[in-house]
N, C-alpha and C positions, 0 to 999 in steps of 0.2 A: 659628467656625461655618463659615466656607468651607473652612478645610480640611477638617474632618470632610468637608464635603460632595465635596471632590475625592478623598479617600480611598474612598468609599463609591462614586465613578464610576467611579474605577481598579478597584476589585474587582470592579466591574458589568461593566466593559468585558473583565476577565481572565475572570468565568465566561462571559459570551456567547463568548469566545474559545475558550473550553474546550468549550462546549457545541457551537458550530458543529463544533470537529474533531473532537467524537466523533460528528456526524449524520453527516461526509464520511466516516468511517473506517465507521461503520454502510453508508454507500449504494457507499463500495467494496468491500465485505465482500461485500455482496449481489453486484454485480456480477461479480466475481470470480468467486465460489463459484459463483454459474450457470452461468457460461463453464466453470468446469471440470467441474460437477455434467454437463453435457449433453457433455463431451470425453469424458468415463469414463463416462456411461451408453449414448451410441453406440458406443462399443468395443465393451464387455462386452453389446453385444445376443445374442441368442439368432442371428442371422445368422452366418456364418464369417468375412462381409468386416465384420461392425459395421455400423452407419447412417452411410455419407460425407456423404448428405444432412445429416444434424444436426452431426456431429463437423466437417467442415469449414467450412459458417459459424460456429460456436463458437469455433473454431482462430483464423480470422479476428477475428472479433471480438474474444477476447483478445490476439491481435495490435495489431489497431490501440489497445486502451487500453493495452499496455505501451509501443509508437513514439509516442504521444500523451504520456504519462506520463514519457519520456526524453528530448524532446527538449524541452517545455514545466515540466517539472518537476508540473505541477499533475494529483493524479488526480480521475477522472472526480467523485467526491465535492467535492473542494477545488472545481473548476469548480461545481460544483452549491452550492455553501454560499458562496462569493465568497471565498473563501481564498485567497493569493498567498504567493509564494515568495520571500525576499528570501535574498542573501550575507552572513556573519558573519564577517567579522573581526576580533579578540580583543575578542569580544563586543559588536562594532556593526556592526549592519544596515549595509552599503554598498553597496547599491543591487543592481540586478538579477541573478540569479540565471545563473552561465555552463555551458554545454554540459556542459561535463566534470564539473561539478556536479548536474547533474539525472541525468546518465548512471548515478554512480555511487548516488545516490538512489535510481532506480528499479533498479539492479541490486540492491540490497540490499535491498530494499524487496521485491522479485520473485522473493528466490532460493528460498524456499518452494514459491509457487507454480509454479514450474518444475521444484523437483524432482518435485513433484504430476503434473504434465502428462508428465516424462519416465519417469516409472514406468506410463504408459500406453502407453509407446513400444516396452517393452521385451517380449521374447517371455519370456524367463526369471520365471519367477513370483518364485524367489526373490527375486530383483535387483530386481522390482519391488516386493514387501514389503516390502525395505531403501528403497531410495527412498521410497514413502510415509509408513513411518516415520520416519523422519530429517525428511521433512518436516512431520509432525502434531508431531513433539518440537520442531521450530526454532517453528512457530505456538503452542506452548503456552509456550515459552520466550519470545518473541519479544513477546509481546501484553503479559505484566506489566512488561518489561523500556521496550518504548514506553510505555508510562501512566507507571513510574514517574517517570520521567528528564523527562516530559512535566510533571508536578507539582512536581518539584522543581528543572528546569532552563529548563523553559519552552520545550522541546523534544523529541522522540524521538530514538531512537538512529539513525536514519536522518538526521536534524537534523543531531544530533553527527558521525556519519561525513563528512559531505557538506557539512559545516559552512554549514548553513544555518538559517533559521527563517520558521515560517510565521503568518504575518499575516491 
């Protein structure tokens, strides 16, 4: 009887796990996509200089959650749902998570989103339709590719690279 009952809290504790990182991955989602939704509607204003009033606190602000994100490892979401970041090596948590570790986490984690942002930068339209597309294909790529690896390894691919896991 007690086991059944530790088996049935394991599985309790793995969906609340699963549940919190799809809230944190929803409330960075959101966050993101604001910051760039208001990067690319201040350009492309009807103005010749863009809105700098909107685009540069935007700028900003995605600024500080990617140096927030890189050097703590935790995005704004994980912060938001009590999500921490632990070191994996050959497959055991050892303790906290190092610099060069979240760095590479969030660069990989961010390279979407930046090509997003740098196809805003560019004056070449074409240049900048290759940029945004390359980066809608890495996000449609890139989202099955996190869930899957997430259900079957107990990690994302960002995990795996960075070789960490998140708790």
């Amino acid at each position: 009887m007690d086991e059944r009952k530790a088996t049935k809290d394991l599985k309790t504790d793995a969906q609340s796990a699963l549940e919190r990182r799809f809230y944190a991955a929803m409330i960075d989602m959101v966050a993101v996509s604001a910051g760039c939704f208001a990067v690319a509607e201040a350009r492309s204003a009807l103005l010749p200089e863009g809105m700098p009033a909107i685009r540069r606190p935007a700028m900003v602000l995605l600024s500080i959650i990617l140096f927030f994100e890189a050097i703590t490892g935790r995005s704004v979401g994980k912060v938001a749902m009590g999500l921490r970041i632990k070191r994996v090596e050959k497959r055991e948590e050892t303790g906290k998570v190092t610099l060069p570790q979240t760095i590479v986490r969030a660069a990989a984690r961010w390279f979407a989103p930046l090509l997003a942002l740098a196809s805003l930068m560019t004056k070449d339209m074409s240049m900048a339709g290759l940029l945004i597309a390359t980066a809608m294909m890495l996000v449609i790529c890139e989202v099955p590719a996190c869930y899957i690896t997430l259900f079957r390894r107990g990690g994302t691919v960002f995990d795996l690279i960075a070789r960490t896991r998140v708790n």
